[in-house]
N, CA and C atoms of all chains as a GROMACS GRO file, in nm:
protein
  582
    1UNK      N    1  -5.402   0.628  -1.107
    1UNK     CA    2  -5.323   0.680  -1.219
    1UNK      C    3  -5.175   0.644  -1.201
    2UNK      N    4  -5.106   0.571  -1.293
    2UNK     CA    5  -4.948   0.516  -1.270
    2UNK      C    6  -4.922   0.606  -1.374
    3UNK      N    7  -4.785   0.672  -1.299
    3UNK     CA    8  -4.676   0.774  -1.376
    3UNK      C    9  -4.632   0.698  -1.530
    4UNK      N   10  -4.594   0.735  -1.583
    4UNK     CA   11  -4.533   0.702  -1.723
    4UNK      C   12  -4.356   0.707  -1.714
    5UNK      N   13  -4.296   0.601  -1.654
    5UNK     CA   14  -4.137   0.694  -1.689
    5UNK      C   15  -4.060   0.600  -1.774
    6UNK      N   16  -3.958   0.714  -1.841
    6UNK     CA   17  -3.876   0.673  -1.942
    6UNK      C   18  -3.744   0.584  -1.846
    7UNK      N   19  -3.748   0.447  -1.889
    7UNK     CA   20  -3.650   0.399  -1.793
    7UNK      C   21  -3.476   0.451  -1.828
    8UNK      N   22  -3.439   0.458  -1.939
    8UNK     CA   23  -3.316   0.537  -1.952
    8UNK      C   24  -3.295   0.688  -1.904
    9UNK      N   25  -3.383   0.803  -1.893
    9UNK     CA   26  -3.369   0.862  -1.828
    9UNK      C   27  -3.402   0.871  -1.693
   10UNK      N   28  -3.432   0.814  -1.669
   10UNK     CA   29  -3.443   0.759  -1.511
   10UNK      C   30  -3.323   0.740  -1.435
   11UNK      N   31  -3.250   0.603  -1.528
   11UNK     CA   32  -3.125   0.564  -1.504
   11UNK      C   33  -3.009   0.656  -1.523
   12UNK      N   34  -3.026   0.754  -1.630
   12UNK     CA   35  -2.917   0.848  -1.622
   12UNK      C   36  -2.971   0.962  -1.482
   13UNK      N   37  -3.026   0.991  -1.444
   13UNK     CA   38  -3.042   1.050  -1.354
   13UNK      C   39  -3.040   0.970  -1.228
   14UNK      N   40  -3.036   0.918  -1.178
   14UNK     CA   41  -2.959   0.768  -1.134
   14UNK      C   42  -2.842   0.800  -1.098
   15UNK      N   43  -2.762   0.780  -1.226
   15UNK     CA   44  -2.619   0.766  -1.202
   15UNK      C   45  -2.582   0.919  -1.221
   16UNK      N   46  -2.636   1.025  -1.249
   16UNK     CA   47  -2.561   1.128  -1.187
   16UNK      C   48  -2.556   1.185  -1.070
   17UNK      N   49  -2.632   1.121  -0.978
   17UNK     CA   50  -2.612   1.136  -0.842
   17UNK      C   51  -2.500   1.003  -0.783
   18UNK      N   52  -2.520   0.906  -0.845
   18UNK     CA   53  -2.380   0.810  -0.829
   18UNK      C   54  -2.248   0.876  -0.862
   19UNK      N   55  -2.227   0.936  -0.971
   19UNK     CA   56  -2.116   1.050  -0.996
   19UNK      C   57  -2.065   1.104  -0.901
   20UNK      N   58  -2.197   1.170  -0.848
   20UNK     CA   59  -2.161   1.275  -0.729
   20UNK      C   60  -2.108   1.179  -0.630
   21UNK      N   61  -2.199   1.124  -0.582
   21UNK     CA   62  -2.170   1.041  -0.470
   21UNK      C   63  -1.981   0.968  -0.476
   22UNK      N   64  -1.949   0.958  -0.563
   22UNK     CA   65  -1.863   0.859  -0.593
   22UNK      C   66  -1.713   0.988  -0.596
   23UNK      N   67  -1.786   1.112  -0.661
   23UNK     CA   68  -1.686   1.254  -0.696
   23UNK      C   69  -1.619   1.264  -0.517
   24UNK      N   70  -1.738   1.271  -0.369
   24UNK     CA   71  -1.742   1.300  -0.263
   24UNK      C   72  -1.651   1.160  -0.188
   25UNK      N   73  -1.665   1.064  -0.283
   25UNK     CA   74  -1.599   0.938  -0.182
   25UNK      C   75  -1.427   0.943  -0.206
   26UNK      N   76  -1.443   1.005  -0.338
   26UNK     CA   77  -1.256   1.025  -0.417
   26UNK      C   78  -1.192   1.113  -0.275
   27UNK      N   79  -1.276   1.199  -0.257
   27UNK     CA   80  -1.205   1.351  -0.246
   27UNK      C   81  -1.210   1.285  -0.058
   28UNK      N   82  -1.296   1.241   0.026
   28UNK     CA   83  -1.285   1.210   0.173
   28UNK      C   84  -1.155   1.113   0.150
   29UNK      N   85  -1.138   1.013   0.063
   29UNK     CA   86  -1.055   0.937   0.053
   29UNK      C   87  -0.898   0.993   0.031
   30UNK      N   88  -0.850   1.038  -0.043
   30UNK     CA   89  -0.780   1.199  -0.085
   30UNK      C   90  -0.773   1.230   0.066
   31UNK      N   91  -0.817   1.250   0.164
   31UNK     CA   92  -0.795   1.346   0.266
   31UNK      C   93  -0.775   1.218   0.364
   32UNK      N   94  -0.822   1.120   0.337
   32UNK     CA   95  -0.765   1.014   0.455
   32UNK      C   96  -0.626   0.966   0.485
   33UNK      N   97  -0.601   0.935   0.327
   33UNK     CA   98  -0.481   0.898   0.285
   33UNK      C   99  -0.363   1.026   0.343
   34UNK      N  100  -0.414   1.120   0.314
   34UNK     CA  101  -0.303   1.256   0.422
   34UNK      C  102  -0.293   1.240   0.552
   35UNK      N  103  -0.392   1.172   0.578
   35UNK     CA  104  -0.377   1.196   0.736
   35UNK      C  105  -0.321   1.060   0.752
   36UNK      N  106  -0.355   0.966   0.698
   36UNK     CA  107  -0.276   0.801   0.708
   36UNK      C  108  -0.132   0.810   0.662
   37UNK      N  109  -0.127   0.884   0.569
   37UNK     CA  110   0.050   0.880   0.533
   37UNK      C  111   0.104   0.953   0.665
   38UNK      N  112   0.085   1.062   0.735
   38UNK     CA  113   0.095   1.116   0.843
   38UNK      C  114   0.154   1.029   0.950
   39UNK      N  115  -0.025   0.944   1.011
   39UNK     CA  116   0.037   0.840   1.067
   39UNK      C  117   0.145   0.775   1.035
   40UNK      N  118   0.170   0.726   0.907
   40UNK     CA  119   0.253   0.608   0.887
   40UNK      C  120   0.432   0.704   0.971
   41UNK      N  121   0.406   0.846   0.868
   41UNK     CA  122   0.560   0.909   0.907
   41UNK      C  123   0.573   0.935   1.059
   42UNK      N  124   0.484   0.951   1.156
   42UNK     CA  125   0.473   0.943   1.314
   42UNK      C  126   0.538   0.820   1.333
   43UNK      N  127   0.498   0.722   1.242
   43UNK     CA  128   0.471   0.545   1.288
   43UNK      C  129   0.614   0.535   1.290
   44UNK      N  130   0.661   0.526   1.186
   44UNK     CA  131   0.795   0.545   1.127
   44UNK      C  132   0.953   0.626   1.190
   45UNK      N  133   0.887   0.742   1.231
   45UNK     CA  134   0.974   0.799   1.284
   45UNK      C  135   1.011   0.774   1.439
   46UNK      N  136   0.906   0.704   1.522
   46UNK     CA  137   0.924   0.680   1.672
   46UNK      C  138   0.905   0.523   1.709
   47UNK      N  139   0.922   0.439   1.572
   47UNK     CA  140   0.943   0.292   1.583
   47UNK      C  141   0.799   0.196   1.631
   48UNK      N  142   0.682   0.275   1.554
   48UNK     CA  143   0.592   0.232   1.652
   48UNK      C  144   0.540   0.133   1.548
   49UNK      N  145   0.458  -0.010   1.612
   49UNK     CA  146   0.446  -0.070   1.492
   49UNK      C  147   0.368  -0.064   1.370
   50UNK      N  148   0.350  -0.064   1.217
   50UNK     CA  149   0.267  -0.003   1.128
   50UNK      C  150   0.128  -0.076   1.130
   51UNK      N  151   0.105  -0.208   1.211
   51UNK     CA  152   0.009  -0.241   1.231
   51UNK      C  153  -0.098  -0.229   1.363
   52UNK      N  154  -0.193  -0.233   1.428
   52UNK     CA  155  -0.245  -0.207   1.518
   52UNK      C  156  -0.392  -0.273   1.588
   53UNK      N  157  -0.375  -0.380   1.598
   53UNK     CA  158  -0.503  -0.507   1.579
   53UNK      C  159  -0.583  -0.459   1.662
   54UNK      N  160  -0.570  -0.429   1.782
   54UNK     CA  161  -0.701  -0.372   1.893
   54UNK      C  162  -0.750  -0.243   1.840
   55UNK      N  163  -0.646  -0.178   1.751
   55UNK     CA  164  -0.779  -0.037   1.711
   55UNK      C  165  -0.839  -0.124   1.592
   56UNK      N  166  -0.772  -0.198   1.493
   56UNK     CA  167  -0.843  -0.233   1.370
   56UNK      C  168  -0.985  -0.292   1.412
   57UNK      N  169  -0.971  -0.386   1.539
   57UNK     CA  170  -1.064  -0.470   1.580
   57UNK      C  171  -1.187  -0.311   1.611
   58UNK      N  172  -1.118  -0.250   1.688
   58UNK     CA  173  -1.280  -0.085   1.751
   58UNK      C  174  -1.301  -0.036   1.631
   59UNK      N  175  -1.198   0.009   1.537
   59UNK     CA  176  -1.260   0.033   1.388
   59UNK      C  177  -1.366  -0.028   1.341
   60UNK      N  178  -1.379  -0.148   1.328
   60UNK     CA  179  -1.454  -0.238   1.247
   60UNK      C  180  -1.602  -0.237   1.370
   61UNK      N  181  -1.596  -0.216   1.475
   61UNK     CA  182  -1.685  -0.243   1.563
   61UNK      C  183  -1.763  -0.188   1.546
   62UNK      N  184  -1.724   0.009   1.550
   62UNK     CA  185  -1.802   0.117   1.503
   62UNK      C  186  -1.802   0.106   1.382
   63UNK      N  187  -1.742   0.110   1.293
   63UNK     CA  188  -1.810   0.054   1.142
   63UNK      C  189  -1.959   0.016   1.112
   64UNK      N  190  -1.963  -0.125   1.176
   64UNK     CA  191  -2.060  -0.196   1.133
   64UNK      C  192  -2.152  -0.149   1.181
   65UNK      N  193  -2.150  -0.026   1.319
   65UNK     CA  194  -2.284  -0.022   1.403
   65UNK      C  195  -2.293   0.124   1.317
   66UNK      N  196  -2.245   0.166   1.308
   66UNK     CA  197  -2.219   0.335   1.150
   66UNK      C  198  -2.338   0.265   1.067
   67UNK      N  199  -2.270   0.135   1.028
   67UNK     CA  200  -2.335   0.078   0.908
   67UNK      C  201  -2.498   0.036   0.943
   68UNK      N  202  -2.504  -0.011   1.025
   68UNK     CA  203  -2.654  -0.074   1.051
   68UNK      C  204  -2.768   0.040   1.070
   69UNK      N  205  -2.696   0.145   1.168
   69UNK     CA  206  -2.749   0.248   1.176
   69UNK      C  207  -2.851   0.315   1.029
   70UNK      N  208  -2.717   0.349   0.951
   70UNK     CA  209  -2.729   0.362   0.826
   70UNK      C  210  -2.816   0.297   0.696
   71UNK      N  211  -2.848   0.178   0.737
   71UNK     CA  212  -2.925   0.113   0.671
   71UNK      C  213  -2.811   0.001   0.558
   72UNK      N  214  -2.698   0.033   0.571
   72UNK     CA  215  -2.632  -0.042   0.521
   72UNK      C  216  -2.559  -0.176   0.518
   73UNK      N  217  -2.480  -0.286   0.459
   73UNK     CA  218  -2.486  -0.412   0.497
   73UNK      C  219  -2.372  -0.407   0.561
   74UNK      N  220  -2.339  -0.470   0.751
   74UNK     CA  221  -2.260  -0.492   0.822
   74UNK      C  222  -2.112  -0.503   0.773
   75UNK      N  223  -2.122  -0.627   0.691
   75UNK     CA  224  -2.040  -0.716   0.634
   75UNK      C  225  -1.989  -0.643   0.555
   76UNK      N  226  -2.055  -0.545   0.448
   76UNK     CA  227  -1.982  -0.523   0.348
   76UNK      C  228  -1.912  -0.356   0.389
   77UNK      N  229  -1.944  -0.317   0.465
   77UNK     CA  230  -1.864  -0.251   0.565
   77UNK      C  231  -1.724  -0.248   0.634
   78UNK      N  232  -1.739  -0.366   0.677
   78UNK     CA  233  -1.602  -0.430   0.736
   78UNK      C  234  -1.509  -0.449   0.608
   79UNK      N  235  -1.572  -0.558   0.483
   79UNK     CA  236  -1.494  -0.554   0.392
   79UNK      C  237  -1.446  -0.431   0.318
   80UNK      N  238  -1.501  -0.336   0.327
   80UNK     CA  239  -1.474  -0.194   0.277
   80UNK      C  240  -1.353  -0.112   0.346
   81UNK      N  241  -1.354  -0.120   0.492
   81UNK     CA  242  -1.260  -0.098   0.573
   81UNK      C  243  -1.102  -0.165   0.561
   82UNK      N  244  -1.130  -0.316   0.572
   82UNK     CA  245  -1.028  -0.384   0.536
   82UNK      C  246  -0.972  -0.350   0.418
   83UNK      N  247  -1.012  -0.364   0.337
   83UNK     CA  248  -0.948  -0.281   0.153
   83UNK      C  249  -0.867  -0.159   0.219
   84UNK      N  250  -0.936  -0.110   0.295
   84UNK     CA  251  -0.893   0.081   0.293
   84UNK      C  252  -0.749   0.030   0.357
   85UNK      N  253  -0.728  -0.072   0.498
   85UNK     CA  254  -0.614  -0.034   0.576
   85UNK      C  255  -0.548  -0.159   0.503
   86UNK      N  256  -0.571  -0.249   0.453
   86UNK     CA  257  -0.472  -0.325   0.387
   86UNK      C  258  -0.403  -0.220   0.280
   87UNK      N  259  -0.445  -0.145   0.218
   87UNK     CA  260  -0.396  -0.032   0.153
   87UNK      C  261  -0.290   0.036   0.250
   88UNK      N  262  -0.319   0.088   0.360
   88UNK     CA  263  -0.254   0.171   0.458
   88UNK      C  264  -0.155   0.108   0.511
   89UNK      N  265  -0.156   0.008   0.529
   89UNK     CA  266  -0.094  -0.043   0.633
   89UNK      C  267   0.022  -0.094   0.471
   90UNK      N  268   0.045  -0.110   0.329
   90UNK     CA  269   0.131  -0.158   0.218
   90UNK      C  270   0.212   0.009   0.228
   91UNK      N  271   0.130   0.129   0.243
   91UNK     CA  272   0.216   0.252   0.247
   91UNK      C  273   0.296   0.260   0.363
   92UNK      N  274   0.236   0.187   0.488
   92UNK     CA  275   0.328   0.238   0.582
   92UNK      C  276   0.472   0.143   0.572
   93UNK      N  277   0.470   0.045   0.543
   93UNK     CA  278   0.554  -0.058   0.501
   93UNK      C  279   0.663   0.006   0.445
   94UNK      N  280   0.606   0.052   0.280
   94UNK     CA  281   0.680   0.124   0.241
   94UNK      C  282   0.789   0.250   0.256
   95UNK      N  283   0.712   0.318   0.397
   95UNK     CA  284   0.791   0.403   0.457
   95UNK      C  285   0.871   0.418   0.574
   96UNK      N  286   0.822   0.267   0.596
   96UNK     CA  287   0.925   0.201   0.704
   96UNK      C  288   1.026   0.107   0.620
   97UNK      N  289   0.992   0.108   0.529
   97UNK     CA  290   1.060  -0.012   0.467
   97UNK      C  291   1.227   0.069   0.380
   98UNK      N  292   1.450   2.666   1.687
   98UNK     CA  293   1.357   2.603   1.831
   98UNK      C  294   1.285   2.446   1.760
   99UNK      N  295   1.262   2.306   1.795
   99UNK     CA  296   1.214   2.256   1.741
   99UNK      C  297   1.096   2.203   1.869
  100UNK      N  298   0.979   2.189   1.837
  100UNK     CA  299   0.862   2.161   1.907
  100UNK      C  300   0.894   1.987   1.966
  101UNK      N  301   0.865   1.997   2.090
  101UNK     CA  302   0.853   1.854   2.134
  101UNK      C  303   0.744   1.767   2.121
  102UNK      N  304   0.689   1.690   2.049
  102UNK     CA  305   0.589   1.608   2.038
  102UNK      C  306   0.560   1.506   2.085
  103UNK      N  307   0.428   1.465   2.177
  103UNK     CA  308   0.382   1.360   2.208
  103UNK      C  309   0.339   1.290   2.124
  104UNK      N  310   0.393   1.126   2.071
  104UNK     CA  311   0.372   1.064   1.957
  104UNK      C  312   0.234   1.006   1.947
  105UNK      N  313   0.219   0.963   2.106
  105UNK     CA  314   0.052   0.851   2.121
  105UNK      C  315  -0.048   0.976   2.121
  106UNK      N  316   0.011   1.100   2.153
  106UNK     CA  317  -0.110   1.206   2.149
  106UNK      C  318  -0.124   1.246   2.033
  107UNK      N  319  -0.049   1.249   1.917
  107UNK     CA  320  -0.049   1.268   1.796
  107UNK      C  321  -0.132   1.124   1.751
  108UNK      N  322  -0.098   1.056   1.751
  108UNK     CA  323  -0.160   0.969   1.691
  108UNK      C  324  -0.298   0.925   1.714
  109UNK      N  325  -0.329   0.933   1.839
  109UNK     CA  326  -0.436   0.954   1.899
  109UNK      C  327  -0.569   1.045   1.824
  110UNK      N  328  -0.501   1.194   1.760
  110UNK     CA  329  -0.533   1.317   1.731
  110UNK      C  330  -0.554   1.290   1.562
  111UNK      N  331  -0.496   1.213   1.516
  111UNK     CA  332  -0.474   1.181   1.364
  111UNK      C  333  -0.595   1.087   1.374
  112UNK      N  334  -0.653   0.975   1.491
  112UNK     CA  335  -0.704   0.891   1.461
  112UNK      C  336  -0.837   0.890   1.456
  113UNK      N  337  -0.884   1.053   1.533
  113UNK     CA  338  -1.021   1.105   1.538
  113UNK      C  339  -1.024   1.162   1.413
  114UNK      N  340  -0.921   1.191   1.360
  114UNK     CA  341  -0.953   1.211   1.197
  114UNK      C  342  -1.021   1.133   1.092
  115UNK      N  343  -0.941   1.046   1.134
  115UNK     CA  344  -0.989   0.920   1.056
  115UNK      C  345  -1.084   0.860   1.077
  116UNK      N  346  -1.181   0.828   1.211
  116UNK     CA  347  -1.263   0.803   1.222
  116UNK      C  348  -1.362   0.863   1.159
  117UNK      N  349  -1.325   1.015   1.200
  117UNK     CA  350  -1.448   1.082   1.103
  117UNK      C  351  -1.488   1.080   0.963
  118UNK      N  352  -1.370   1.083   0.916
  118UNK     CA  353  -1.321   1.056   0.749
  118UNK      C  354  -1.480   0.876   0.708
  119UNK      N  355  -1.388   0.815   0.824
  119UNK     CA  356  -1.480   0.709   0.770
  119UNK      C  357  -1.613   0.686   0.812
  120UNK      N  358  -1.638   0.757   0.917
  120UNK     CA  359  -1.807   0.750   0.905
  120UNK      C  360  -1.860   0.866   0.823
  121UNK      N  361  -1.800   0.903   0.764
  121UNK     CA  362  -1.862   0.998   0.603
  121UNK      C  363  -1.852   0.893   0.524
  122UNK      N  364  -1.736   0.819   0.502
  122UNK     CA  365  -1.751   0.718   0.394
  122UNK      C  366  -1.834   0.680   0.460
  123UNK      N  367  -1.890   0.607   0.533
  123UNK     CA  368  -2.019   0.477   0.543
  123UNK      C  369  -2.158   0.580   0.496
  124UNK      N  370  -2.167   0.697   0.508
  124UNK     CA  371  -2.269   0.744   0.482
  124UNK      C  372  -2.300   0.754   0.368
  125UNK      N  373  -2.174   0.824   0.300
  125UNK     CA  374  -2.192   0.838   0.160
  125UNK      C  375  -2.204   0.734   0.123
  126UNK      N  376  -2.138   0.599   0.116
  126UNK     CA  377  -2.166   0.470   0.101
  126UNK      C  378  -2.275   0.425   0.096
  127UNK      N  379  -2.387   0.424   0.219
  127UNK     CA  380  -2.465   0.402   0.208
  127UNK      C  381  -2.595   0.497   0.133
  128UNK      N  382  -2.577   0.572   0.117
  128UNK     CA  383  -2.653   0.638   0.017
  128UNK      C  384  -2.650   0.627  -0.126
  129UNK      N  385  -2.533   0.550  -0.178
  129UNK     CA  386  -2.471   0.539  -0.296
  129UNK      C  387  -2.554   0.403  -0.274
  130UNK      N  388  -2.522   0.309  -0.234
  130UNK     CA  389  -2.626   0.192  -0.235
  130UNK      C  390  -2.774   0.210  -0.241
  131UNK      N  391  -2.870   0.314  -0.198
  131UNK     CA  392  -2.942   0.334  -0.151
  131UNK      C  393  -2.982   0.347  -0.320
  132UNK      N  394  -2.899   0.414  -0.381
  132UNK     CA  395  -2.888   0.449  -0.512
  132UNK      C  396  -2.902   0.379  -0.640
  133UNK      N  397  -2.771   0.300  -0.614
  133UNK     CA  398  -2.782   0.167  -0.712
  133UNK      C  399  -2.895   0.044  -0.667
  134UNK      N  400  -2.944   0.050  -0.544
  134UNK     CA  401  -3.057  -0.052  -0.523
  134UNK      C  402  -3.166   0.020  -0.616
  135UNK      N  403  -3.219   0.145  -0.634
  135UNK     CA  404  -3.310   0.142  -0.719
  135UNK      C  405  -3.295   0.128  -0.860
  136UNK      N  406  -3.137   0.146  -0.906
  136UNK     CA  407  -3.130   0.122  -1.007
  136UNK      C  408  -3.140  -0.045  -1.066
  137UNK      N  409  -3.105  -0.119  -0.971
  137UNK     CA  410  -3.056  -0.245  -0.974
  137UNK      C  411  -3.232  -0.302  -1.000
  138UNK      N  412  -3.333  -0.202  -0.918
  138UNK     CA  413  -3.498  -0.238  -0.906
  138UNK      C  414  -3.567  -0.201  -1.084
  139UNK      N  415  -3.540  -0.105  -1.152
  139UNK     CA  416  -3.496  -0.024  -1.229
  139UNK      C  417  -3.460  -0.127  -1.353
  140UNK      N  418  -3.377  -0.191  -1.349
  140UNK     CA  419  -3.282  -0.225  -1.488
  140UNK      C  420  -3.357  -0.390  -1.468
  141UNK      N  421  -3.429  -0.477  -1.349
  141UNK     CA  422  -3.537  -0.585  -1.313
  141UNK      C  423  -3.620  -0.539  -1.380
  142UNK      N  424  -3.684  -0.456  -1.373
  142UNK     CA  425  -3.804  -0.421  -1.402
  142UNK      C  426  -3.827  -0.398  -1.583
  143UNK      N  427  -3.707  -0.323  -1.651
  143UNK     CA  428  -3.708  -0.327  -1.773
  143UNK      C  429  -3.616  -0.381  -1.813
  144UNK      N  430  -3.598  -0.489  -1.755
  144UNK     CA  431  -3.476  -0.575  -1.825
  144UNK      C  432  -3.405  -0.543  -1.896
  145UNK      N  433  -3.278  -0.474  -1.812
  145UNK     CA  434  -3.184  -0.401  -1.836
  145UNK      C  435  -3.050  -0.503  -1.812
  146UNK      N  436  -2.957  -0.487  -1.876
  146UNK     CA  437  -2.844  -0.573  -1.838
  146UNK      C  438  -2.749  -0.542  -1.692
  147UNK      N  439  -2.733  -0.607  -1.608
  147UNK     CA  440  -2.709  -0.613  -1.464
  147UNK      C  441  -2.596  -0.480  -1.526
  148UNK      N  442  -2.467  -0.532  -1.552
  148UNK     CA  443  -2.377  -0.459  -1.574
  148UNK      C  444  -2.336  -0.401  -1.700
  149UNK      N  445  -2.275  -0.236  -1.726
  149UNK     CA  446  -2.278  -0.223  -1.851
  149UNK      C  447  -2.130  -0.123  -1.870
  150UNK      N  448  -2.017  -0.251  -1.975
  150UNK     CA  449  -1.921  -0.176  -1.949
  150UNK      C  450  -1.871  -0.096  -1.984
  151UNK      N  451  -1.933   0.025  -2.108
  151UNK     CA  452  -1.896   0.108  -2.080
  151UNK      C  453  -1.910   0.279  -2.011
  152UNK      N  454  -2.054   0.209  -1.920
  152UNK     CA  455  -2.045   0.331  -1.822
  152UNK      C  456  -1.932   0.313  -1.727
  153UNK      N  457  -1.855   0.141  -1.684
  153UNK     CA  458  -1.785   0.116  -1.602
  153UNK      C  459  -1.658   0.184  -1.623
  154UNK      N  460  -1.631   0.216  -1.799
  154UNK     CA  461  -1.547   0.262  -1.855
  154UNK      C  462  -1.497   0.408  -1.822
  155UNK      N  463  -1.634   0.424  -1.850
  155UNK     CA  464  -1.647   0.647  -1.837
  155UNK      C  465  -1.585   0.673  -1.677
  156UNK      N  466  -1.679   0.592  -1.598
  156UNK     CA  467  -1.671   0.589  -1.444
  156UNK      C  468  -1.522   0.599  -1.435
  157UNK      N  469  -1.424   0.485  -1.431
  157UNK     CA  470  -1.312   0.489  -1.435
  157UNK      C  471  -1.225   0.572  -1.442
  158UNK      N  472  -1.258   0.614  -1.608
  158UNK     CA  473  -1.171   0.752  -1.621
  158UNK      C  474  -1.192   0.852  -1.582
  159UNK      N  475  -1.303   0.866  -1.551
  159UNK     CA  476  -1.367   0.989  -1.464
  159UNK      C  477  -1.277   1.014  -1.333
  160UNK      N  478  -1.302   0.910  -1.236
  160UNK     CA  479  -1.276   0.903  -1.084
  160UNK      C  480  -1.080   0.884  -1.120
  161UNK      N  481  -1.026   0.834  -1.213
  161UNK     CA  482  -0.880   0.866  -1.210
  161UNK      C  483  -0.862   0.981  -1.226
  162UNK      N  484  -0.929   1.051  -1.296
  162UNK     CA  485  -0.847   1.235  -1.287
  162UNK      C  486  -0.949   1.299  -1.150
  163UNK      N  487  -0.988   1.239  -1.127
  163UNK     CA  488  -1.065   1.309  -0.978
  163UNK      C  489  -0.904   1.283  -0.852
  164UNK      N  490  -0.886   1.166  -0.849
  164UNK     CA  491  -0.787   1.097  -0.815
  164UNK      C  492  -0.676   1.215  -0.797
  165UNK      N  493  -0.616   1.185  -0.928
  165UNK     CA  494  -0.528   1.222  -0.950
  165UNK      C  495  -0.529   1.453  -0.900
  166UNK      N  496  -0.602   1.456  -0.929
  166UNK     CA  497  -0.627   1.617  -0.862
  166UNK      C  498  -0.678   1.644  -0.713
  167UNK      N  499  -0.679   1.488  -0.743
  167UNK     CA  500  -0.722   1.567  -0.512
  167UNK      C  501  -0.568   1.461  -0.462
  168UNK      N  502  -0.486   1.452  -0.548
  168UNK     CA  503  -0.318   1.361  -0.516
  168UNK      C  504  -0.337   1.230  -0.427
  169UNK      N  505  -0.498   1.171  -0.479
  169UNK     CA  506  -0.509   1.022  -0.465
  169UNK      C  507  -0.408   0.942  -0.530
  170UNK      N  508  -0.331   0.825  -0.525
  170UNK     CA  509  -0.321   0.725  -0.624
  170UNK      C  510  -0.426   0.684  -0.738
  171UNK      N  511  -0.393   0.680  -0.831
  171UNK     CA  512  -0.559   0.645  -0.922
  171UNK      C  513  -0.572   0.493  -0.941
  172UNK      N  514  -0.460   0.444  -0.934
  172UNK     CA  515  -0.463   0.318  -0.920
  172UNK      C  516  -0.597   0.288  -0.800
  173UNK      N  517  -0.556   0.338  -0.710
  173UNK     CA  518  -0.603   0.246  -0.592
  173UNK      C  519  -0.786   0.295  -0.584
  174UNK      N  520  -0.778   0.417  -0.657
  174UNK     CA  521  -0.913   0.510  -0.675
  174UNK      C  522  -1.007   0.367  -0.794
  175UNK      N  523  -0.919   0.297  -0.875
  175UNK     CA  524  -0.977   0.234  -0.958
  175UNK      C  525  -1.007   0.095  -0.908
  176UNK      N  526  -0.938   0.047  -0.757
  176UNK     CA  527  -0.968  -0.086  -0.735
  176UNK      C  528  -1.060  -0.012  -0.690
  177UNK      N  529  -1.082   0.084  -0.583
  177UNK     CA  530  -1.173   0.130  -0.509
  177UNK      C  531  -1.323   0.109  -0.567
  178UNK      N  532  -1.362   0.185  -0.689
  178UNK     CA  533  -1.448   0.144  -0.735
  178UNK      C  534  -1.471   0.027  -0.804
  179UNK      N  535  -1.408  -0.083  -0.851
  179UNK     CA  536  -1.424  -0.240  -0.903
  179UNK      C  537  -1.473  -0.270  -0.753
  180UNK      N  538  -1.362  -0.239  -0.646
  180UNK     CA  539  -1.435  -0.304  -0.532
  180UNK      C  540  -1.586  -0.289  -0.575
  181UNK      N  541  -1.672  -0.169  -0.564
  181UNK     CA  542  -1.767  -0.151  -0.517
  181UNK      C  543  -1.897  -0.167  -0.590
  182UNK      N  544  -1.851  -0.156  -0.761
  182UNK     CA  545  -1.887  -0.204  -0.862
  182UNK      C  546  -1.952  -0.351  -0.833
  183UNK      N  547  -1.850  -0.398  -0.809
  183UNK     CA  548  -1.845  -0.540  -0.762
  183UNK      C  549  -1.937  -0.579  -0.698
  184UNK      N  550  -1.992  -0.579  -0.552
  184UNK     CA  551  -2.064  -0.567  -0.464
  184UNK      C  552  -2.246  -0.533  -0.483
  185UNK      N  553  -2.202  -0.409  -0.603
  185UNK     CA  554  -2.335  -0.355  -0.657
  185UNK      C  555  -2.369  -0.458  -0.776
  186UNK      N  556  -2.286  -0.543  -0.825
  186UNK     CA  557  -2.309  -0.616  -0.944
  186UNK      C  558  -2.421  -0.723  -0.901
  187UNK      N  559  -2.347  -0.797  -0.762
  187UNK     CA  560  -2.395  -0.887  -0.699
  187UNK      C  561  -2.526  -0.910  -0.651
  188UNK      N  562  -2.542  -0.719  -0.576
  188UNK     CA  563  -2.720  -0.656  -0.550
  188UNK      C  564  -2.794  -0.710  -0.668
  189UNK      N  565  -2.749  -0.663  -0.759
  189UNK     CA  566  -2.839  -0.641  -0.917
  189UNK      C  567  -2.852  -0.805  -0.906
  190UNK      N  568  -2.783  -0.871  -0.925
  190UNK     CA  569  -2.809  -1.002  -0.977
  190UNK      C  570  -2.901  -1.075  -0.892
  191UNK      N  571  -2.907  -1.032  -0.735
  191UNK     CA  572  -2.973  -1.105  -0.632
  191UNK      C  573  -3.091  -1.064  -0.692
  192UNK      N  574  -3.122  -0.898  -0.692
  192UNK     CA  575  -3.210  -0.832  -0.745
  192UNK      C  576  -3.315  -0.929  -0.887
  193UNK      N  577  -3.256  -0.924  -0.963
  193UNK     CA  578  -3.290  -1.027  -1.045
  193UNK      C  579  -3.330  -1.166  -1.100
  194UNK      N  580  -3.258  -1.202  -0.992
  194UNK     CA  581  -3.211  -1.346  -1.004
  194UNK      C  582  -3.368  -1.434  -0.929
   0.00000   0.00000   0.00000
């Protein structure tokens, strides 16, 4: 016996858990950015430099193994990360700047 | 009285923040994929158009006043999701293709 489903409601029920999902990524993001502007005014205030290649490099390390774990793609992980601190690293600029 | 602060221990202390911050993003992340892969299986199956812009639309304005009330940038809330949009466009099309 194969179920019968309506593919548009399917899909809207779908994407209201993408909503959610996406409502939860705003709001962790929202709270990163506090703690990254933070850094930057630490960074800023004791001359330290706004960039940091050996943590970016352990960031990305645990990332990808977060990611694999997870079932998710390595790569697009890393690229996800990079977006976030190329972001971080234009604010800290700014507040060194 | 003003408190004396250790800067590398502060920063140090800010950076377990952030770590944590982002292995929630990879989770939620990856569950959000986990998400749009069935949709992407979903919209194959009833030949549905890969991308459709104006849920991309709703999405948008949605996640800018999310943004904007948890004192995100909305700007950056809006590459955030094109990023990811993006990425999921690509699934769908492999998906399809």
């Amino acid at each position: 016996m194969t179920k019968q489903i309506d593919p548009l409601k399917e899909l809207s029920s779908h994407r209201a858990s993408i909503d959610n999902f996406d409502a939860a990524l705003i709001h962790i993001l929202a709270e990163r950015f506090r703690k990254t502007k933070q850094v930057g005014e630490l960074k800023a205030k004791f001359n330290l430099p706004p960039s940091d290649k050996e943590r970016e490099k352990s960031q990305i390390k645990h990332l990808r193994q977060l990611a694999k774990d997870s079932d998710l793609d390595p790569d697009f992980a890393e690229k996800f990360l990079e977006f976030i601190i190329k972001e971080v690293i234009q604010h800290h600029k700014q507040v060194q700047g």
